[in-house]
Structures are given as C-alpha cells and as structure tokens.
C-alpha positions in Angstrom: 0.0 0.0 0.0 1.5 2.7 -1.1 -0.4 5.9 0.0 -2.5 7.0 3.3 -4.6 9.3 4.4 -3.6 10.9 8.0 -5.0 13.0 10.7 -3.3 15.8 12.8 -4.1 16.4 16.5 -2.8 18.6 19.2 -1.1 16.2 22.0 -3.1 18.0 24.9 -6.3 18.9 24.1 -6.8 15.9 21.0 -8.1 19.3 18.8 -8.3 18.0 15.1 -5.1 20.3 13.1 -5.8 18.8 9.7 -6.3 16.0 7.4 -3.9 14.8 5.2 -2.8 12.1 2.7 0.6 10.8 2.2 3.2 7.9 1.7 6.4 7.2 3.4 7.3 9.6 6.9 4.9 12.7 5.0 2.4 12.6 8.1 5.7 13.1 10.8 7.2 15.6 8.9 7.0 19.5 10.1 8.2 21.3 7.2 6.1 22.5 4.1 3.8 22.9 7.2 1.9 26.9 7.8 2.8 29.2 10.2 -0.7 28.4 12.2 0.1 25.3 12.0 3.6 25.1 13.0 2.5 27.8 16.2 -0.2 24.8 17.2 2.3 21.9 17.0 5.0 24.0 19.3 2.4 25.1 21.9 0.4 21.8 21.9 2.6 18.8 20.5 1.7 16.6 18.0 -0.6 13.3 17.6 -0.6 11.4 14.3 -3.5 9.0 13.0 -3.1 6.6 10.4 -6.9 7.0 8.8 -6.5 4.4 6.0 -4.0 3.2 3.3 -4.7 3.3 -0.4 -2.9 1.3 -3.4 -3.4 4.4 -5.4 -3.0 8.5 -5.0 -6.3 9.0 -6.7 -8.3 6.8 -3.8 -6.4 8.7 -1.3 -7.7 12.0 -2.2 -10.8 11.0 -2.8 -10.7 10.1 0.9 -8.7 13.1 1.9 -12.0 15.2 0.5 
C-alpha cells in the first residue's frame, strides 16, 4: 500500500489540526507545514492517526475530500 490518508491532532487537548494524505514519513514531517500550524504543533505537540491506506493516490484523495 502505497499511499494514506492521516489526521493531525494537538497532543493535549486531542483538537483535530488537519487531514492529510501521504506515503512514506509525509504525516511526521514538520516542514512544508503553515505558520498556524507550525504555532499549534510547538504550543500543543503533535498526535498522528493513520486513517487508511490506499494502493493508489487518486483513492487517497478521494478520501482526503
């Protein structure tokens, strides 16, 4: 499986940051990332959710939406 779809939380509070699709370490890295964002993740921490995986990029948008 080659792509996923991923979910951002704040560490503290479990506040939904953003959803996200991806393959290899794209829903652990911080760059590429906004400001907002960014602010959140230092003040709050980070909590990453694997929401599915996909065999293709197209599915994994489609699930993104």
């Amino acid at each position: 499986m080659s792509f996923y779809t991923y979910a951002h939380y704040t560490s503290d509070t479990k506040q939904l940051l953003s959803i996200g699709k991806g393959r290899g370490k794209r829903a652990w890295q911080h760059f590429s990332r906004n400001k907002h964002w960014k602010n959140k993740v230092a003040k709050h921490g980070l909590s990453v959710e694997i929401l599915a995986n996909w065999q293709t990029e197209q599915e994994a948008f489609e699930h993104e939406k």
